[in-house]
C-alpha positions in Angstrom: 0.0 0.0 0.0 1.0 3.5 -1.2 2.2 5.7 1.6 0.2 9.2 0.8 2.8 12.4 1.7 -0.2 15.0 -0.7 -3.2 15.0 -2.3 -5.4 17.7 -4.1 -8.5 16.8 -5.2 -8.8 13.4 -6.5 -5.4 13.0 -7.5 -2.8 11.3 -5.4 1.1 12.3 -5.1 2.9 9.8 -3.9 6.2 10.5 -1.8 9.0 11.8 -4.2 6.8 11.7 -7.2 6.3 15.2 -8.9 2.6 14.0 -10.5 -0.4 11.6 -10.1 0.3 8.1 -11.7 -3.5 8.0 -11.7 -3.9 10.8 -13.2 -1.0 9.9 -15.9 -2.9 6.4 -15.9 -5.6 7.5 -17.2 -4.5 10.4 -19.5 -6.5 13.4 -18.4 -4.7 16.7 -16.9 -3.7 16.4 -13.3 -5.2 19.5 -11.4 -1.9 19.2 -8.7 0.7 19.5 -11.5 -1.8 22.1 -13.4 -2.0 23.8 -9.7 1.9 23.4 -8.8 3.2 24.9 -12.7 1.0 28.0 -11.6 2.4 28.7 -8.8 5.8 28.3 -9.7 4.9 30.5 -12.7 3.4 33.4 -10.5 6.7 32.8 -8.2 9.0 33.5 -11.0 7.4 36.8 -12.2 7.4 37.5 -9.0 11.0 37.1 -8.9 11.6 38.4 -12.1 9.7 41.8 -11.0 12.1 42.3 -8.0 15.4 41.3 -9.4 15.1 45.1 -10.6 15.3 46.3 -7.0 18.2 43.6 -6.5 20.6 45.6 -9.3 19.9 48.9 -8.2 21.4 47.9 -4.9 24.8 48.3 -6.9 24.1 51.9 -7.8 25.8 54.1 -5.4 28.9 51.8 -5.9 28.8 51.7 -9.4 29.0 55.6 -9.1 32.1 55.7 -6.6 33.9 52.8 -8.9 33.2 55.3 -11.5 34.8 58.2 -9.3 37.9 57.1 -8.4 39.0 55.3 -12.0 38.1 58.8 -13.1 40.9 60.4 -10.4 43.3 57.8 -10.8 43.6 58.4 -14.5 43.6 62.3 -14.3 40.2 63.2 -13.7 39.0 66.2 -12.0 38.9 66.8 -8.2 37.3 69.3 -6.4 35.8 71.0 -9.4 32.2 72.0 -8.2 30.9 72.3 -4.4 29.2 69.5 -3.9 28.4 69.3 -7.4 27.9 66.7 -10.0 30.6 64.5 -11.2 32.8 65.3 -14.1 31.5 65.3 -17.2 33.7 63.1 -18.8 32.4 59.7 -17.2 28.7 61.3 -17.2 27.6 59.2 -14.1 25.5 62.2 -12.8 25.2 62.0 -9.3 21.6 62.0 -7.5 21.9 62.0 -3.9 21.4 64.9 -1.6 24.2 66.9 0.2 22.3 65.4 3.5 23.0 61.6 2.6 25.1 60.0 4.6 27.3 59.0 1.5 27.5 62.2 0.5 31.0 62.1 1.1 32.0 59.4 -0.7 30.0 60.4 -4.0 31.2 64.1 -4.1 34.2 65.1 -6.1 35.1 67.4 -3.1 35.1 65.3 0.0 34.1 68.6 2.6 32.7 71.4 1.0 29.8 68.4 0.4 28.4 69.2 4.0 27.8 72.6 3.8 24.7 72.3 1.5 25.6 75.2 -1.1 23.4 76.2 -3.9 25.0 72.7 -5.9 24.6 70.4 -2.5 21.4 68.7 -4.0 22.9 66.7 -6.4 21.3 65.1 -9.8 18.6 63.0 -9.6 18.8 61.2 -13.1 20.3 58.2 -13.2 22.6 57.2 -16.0 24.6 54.2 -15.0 24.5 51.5 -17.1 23.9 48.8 -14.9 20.6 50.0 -13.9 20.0 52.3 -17.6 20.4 48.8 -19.6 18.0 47.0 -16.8 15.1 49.4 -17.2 15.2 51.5 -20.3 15.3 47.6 -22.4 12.9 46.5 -20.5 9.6 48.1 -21.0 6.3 48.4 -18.9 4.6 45.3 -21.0 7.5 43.3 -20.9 6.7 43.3 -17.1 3.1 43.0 -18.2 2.2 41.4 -21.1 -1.3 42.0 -20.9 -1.1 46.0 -20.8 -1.3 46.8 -24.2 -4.3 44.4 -24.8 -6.0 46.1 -22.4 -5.5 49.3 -23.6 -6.0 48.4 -26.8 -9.5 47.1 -25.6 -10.3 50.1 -23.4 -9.5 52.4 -26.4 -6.3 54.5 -24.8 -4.6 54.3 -28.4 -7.9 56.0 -30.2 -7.0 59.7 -31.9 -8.8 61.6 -33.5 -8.7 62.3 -37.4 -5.4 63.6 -38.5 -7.5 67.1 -39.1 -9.0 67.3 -36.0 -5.7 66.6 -34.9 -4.1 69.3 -36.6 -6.7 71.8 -35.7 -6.4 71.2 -31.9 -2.6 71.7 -32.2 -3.5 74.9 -33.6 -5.4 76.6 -31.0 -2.8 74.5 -28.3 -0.2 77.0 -29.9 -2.1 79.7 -30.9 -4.0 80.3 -27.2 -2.9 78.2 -25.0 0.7 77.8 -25.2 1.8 81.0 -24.7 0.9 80.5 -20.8 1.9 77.0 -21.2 4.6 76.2 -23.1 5.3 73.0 -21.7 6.7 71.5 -25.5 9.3 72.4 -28.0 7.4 73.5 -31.1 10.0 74.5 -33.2 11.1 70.7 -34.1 7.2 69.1 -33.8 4.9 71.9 -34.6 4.0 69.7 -37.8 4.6 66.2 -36.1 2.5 64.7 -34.2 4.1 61.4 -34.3 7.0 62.4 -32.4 4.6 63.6 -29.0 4.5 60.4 -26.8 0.3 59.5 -26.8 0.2 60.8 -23.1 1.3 64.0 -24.1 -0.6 64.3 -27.4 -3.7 63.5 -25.7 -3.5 66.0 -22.9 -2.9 68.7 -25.8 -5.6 67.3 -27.1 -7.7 67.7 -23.8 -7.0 71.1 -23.2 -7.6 72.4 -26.8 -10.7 70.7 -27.1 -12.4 72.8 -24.4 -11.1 76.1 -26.3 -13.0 74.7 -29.8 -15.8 77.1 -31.2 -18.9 75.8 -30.1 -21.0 76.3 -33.3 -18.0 74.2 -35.2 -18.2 71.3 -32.2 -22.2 71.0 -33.0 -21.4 70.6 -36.7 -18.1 68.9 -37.2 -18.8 65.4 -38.2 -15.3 64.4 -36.5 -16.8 65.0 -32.8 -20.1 62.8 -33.7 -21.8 66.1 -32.3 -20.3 65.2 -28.5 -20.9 67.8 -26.1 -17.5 69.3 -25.3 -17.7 68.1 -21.4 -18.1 64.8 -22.5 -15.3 64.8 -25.1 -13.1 66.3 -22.8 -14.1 63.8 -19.9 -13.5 61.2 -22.9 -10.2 62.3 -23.4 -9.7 63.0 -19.8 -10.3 58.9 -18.9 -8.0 58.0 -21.8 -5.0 59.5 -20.6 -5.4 58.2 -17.4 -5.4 55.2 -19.0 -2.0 56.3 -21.3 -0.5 57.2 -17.7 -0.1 53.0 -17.3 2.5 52.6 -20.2 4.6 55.9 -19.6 7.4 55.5 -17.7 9.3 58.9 -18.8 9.4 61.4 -16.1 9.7 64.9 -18.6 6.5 63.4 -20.8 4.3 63.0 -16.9 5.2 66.3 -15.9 4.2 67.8 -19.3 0.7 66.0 -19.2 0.5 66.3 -15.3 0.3 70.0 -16.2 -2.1 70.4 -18.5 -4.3 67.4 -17.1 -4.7 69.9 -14.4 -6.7 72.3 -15.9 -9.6 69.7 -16.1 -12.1 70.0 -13.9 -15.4 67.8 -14.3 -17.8 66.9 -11.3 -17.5 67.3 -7.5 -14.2 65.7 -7.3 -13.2 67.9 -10.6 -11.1 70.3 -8.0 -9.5 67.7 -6.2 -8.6 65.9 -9.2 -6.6 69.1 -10.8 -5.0 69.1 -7.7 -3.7 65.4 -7.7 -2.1 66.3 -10.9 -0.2 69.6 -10.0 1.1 67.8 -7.1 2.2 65.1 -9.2 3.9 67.1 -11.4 5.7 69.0 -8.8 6.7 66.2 -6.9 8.7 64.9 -10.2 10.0 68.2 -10.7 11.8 67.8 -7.5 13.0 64.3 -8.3 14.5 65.2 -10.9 16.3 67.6 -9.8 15.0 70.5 -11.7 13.9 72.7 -8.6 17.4 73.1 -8.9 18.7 72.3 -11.5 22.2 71.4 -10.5 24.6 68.5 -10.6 25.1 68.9 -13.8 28.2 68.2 -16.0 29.8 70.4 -13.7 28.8 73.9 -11.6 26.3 75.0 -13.4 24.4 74.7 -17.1 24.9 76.6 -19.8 22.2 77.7 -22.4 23.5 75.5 -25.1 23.7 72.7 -22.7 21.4 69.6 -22.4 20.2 67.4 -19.6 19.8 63.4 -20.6 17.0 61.6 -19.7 15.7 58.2 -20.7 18.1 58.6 -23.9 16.4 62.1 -24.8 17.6 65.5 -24.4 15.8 68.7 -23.4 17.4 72.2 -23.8 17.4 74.0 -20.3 14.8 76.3 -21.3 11.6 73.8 -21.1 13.1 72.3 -17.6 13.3 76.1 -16.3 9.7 76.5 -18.0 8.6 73.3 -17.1 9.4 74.4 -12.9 7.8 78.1 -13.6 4.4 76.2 -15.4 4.2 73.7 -11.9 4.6 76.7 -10.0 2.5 79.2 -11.5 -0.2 76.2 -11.3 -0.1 75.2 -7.8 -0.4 78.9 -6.1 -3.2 79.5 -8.8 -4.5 75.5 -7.9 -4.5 77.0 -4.0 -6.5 79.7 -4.7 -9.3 78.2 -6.7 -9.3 74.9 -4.5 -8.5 76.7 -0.7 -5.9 74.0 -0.5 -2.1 74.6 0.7 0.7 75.4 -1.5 3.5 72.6 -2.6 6.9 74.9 -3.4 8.6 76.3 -0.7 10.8 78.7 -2.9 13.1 78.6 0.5 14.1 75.3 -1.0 14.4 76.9 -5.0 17.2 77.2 -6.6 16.3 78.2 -11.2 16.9 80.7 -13.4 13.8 83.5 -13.9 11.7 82.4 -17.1 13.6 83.0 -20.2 13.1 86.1 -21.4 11.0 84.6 -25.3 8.0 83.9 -22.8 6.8 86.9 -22.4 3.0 85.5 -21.2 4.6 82.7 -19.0 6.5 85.9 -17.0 3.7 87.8 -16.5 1.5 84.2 -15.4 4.3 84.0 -12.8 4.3 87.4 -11.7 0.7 87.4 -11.0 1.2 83.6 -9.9 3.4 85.5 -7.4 1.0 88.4 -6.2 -2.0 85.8 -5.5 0.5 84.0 -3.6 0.9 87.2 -1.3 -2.4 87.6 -1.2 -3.0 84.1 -0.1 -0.2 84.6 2.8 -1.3 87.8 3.8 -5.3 87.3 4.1 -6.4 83.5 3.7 -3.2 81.4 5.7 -4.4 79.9 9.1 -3.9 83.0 11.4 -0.9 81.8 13.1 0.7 81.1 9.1 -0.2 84.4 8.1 2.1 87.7 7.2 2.2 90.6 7.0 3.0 92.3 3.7 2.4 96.0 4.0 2.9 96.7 0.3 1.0 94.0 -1.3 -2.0 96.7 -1.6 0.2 98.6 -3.3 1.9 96.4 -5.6 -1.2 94.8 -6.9 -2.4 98.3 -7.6 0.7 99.5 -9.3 1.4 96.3 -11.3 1.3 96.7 -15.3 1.4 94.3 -17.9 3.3 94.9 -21.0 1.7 92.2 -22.7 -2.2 93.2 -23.1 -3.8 90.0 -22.8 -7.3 89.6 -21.9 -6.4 86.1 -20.2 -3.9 88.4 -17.7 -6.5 91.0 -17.5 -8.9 88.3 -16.5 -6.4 86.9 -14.0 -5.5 90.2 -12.5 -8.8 91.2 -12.1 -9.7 87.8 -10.1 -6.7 88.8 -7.9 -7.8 91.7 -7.2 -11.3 90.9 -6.1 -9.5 88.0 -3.7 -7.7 91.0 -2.5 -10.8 93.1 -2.0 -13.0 91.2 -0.9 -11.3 90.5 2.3 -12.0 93.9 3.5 -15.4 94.2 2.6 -17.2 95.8 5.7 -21.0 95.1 5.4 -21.8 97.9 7.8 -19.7 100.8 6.7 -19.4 99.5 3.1 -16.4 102.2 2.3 -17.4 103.9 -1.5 -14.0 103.7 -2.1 -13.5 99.8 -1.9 -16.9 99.3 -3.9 -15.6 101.6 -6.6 -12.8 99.2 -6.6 -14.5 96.6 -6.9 -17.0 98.1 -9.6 -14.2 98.3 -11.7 -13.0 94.8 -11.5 -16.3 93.4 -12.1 -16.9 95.7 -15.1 -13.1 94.2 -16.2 -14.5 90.7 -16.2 -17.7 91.2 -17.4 -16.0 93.0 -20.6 -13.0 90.0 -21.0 -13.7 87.8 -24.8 -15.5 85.0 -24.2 -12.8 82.9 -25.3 -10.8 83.0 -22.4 -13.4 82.0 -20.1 -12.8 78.3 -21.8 -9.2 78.1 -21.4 -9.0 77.6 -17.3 -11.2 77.1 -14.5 -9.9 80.8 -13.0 -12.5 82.3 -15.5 -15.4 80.8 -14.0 -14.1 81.7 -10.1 -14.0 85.2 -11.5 -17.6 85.4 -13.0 -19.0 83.8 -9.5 -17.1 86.1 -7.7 -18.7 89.1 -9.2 -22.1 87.2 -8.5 -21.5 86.3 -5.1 -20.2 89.9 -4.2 -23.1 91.5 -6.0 -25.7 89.8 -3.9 -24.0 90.8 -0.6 -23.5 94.9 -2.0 -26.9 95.0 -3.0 -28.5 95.3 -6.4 -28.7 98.7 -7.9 -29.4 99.5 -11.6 -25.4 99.4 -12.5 -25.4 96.3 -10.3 -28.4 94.4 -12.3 -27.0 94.9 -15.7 -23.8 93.5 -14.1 -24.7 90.5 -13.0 -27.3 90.1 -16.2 -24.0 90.1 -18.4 -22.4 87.6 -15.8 -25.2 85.3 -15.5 -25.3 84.8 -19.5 -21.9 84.3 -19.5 -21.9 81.6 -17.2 -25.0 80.0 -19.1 -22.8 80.3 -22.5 -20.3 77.9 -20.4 -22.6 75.8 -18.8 -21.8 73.1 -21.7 -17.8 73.4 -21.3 -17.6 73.7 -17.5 -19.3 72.2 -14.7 -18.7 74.7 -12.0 -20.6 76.9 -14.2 -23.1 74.7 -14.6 -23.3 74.3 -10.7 -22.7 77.8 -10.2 -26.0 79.0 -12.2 -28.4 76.3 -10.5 -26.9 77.5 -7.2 -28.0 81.1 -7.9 -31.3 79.8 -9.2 -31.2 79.7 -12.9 
């Protein structure tokens, strides 16, 4: 008689047998081998998954074997404080001036403690044990079944190639200006060369700013309401987020993801993805931009990443866009601010973006304004000429988006100070004006960000606590239509106009 050791089922394993002779007896599939070759095929992905953890333990010696073959044979020593290694190996450093290793991965061996502008060292990895680990082996090589699933969900859809070309168009046109967060000079004409996350977050954003009377009638929409197609697209690059692993493309869609804002949790939503894309910016270094190929980068130089390069310019931009976006993301969502510019070390935006400046200068006067009047009391300061400087401040470039945006500053300013018993004629002239300012901005740029419709509520609101004169009535008259013209393109205003009872 058989000694049993296992059994699953009805077959039988007998001690040091691998399978059930009944089973093999009578030719069908045994469920315990079946069951067993599972297991140890979900073990050895398993395994397989890991192992990439395992090589990246030899990173930070990788980097000082790199070091010192680099100063045995003549390379530099003590060439930036802190700073990146020499740019002849290119094994960028990407540790902080606090890690306890510091020390050993900084060309100078002291000057590494006092955390100097170049003590944060570069964040993107280049050594090739881990570079040739990750960048051959893509995201559905570790999951096979990725692509069929997006492929099934419809993540890889776009649009016709005229539709396509015709968002890029007002992506350029309108909304790049404040967001240039792409080089257009090499792929204004190719649209193939935009990983699909990125495309499809152009996509997203331009779609809102399309005419409405050409979205009723152009065939290529299938007459889809604009919320919907931009929810549409919305879902699809959530789905497009699964097979993108580089960290540039996620911040550049993060950012313009972020200006989407559809039902109750639209707002918090936004706010995921600003967050998101400033949290990258600091991983990769860029809130700094240093531990370079050497002190500091030059205009002509490049950073690597992923086997791409981008100029200095976009990362600069890319820092200014994330910034601009999470004081305005504070304001419009009463949520706290990500940057502590304490921690900042970037050039100003470059001179050729002219909007993107004046987007950060106002980015920069709401941020008073949020410090000085909405902080929890004990977080609060005092800026005695913030009144002033928001008074004083000018745009060279007259555009009704800035107008818009300065005029929603200023009534977040104002209406702090609002007295409801005294009701100072001086303050409600201000005010008067701004809400005149808004009422008169092109409807356009009410489509392009969510800051638009704040503004038009805040002139509603406010006008039902001041009162409703004559002036007052054809105020809000022009204020209520234009929220009812973007009932169909945003849902806050949508909300906004059943809240006030239309």
């Amino acid at each position: 008689m058989f000694k049993l050791s296992k059994s699953h089922r009805k077959c039988i394993l007998q001690t040091n047998e691998n399978s059930c002779q009944s089973c093999i007896t009578k030719s069908i599939e045994c469920q315990w081998t079946s069951q067993e070759s599972q297991v140890t095929t979900n073990t050895s992905v398993r395994n397989k998954k890991f192992e990439r953890f395992r090589q990246e333990e030899q990173i930070y010696s990788t980097v000082v074997a790199s070091e010192n073959h680099q100063q045995v044979n003549g390379g530099s020593s003590g060439g930036s404080i802190g700073g990146g290694s020499g740019s002849g190996n290119g094994k960028f450093q990407f540790i902080c001036s606090t890690h306890p290793i510091a020390s050993f991965l900084s060309t100078d061996k002291f000057l590494c403690f006092d955390g100097d502008k170049f003590g944060l060292f570069n964040p993107w990895r280049s050594s090739p044990n881990i570079e040739t680990a990750t960048s051959t082996t893509s995201i559905e090589d570790d999951n096979p079944n990725l692509t069929e699933y997006l492929n099934r969900e419809g993540a890889f859809i776009l649009p016709p190639i005229s539709e396509q070309r015709q968002l890029m168009e007002i992506f350029i046109n309108k909304i790049y200006p404040f967001f240039p967060v792409i080089e257009i000079s090499d792929n204004k004409d190719s649209l193939n060369k935009f990983p699909p996350l990125l495309l499809n977050a152009i996509f997203l954003v331009a779609s809102r700013c399309l005419p409405q009377n050409d979205n009723k009638d152009n065939n290529n929409n299938n007459n889809q309401p604009i919320r919907e197609r931009c929810q549409e697209l919305f879902e699809r690059c959530k789905l497009l987020e699964l097979c993108e692993n580089n960290k540039i493309a996620l911040i550049q869609s993060f950012l313009l993801m972020s200006i989407h804002e559809e039902g109750i949790n639209g707002s918090s939503l936004s706010k995921e993805y600003i967050t998101r894309a400033c949290n990258l910016c600091g991983d990769l270094g860029i809130t700094t931009l240093s531990g370079s190929n050497g002190t500091a980068v030059q205009d002509t130089q490049h950073r690597v990443y992923k086997k791409l390069y981008y100029d200095k310019s976009i990362l600069i931009r890319l820092f200014w866009i994330s910034y601009a976006c999470d004081i305005l993301s504070a304001s419009t969502h009463a949520r706290e601010v990500y940057y502590n510019m304490n921690d900042v070390f970037i050039d100003d935006v470059p001179k050729e973006f002219p909007e993107l400046i004046k987007f950060v200068e106002l980015s920069t006067l709401l941020y008073r304004t949020l410090g000085s009047h909405y902080r929890p009391h004990k977080g609060r300061i005092i800026d005695e000429k913030l009144f002033t400087d928001i008074q004083n401040w000018n745009s060279l470039v007259d555009h009704p988006w800035l107008k818009l945006l300065y005029s929603y500053i200023c009534m977040i300013n104002l209406r702090c100070e609002v007295d409801p018993i005294t009701l100072d004629p001086q303050l409600i002239n201000s005010l008067q004006i701004q809400f005149d300012n808004v009422a008169n901005i092109d409807p356009f740029w009410f489509k392009f960000h969510i800051v638009g419709v704040h503004s038009l509520l805040h002139v509603t609101s406010l006008l039902n606590l001041l009162g409703n004169n004559d002036e007052n009535l054809d105020t809000n008259n022009k204020i209520k239509t234009r929220l009812e013209d973007l009932k169909e393109i945003w849902w806050l205003a949508a909300s906004g106009l059943k809240l006030f009872g239309k």
